[in-house]
VOVEX-432950 format. One record per atom (N, C-alpha, C): x, y, z; residue in one letter. Coordinates in steps of 0.1 Angstrom, whole numbers, padded with zeros to 4 digits, always signed. Layout:
REM VOVEX-432950
XYZA ...
//
This chain:
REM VOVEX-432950
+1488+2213+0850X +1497+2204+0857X +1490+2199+0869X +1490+2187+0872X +1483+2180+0882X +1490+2176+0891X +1491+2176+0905X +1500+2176+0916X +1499+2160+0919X +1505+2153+0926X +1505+2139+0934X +1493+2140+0944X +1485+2128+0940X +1478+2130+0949X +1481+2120+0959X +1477+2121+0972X +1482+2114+0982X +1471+2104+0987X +1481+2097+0991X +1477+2083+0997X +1468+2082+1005X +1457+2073+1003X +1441+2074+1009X +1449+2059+1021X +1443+2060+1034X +1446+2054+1043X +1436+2048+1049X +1431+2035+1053X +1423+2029+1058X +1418+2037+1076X +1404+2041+1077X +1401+2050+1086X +1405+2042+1101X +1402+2028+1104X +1409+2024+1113X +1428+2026+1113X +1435+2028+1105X +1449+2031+1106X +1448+2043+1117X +1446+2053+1111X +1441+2066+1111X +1438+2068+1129X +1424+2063+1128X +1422+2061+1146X +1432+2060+1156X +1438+2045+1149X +1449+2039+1159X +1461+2051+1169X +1461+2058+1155X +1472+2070+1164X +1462+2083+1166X +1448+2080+1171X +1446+2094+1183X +1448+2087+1192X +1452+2096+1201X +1452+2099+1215X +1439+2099+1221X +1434+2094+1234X +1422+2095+1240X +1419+2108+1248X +1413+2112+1244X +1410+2125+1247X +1394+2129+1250X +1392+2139+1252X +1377+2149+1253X +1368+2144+1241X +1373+2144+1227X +1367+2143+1218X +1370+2129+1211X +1375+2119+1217X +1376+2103+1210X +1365+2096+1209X +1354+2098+1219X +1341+2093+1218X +1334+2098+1200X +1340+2110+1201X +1333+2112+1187X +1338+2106+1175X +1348+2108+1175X +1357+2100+1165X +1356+2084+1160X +1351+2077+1170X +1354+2066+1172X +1342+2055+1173X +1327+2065+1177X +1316+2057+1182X +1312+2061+1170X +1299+2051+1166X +1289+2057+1154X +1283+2067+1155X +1284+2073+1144X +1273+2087+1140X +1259+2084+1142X +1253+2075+1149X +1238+2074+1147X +1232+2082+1158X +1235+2079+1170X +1233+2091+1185X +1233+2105+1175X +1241+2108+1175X +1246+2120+1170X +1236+2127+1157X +1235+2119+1146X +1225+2122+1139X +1209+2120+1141X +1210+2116+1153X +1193+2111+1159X +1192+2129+1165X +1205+2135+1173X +1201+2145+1180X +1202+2153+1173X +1209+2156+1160X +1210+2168+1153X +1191+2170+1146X +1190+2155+1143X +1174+2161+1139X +1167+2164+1142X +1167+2157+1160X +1158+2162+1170X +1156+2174+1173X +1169+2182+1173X +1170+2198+1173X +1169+2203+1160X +1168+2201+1148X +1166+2207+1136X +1149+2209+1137X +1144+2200+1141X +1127+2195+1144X +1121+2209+1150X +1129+2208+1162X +1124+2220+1174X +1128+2230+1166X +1133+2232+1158X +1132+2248+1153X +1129+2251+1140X +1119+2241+1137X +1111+2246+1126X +1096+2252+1129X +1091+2259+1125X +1078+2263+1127X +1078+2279+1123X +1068+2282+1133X +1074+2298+1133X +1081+2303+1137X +1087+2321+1138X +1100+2323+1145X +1095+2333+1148X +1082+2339+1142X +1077+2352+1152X +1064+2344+1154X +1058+2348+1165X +1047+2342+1168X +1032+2354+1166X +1021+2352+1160X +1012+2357+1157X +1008+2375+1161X +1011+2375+1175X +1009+2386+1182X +1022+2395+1180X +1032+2391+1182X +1044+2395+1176X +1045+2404+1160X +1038+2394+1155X +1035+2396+1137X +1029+2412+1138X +1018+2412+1143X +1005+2417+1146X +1014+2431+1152X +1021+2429+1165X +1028+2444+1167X +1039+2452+1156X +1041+2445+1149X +1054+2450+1142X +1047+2454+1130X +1036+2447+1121X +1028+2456+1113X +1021+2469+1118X +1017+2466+1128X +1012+2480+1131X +1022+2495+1133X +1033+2487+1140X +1042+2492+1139X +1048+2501+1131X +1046+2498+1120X +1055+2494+1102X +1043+2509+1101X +1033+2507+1101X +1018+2512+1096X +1023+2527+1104X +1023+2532+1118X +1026+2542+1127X +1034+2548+1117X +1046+2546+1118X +1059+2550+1112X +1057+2555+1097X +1045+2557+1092X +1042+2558+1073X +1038+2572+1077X 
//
């Protein structure tokens, strides 16, 4: 049994009744700022996450402990 599905509304309707608030800028401006910074910071945290010397103490580490 398949339920009613509801009525899809044009996204400017929608808008018209928020309220301006803390978060309307988001709502309302384009996603491109926004997606420029999410990658920017996706960017910065690729690479490594232990760094070489780090690596180096925790194997030895690993090694002691046997």
């Amino acid at each position: 049994m398949q339920g009613v599905s509801p009525e899809l509304l044009p996204l400017s309707s929608i808008l018209a009744q928020v309220e301006d608030g803390p978060n309307t800028a988001r709502l309302t401006d384009a996603p491109d700022g926004r997606v420029a910074a999410l990658q920017a910071r996706a960017a910065q945290l690729r690479g490594a996450v232990i760094t070489p010397d780090q690596r180096e103490r925790m194997l030895l580490s690993d090694q002691s402990l046997r």
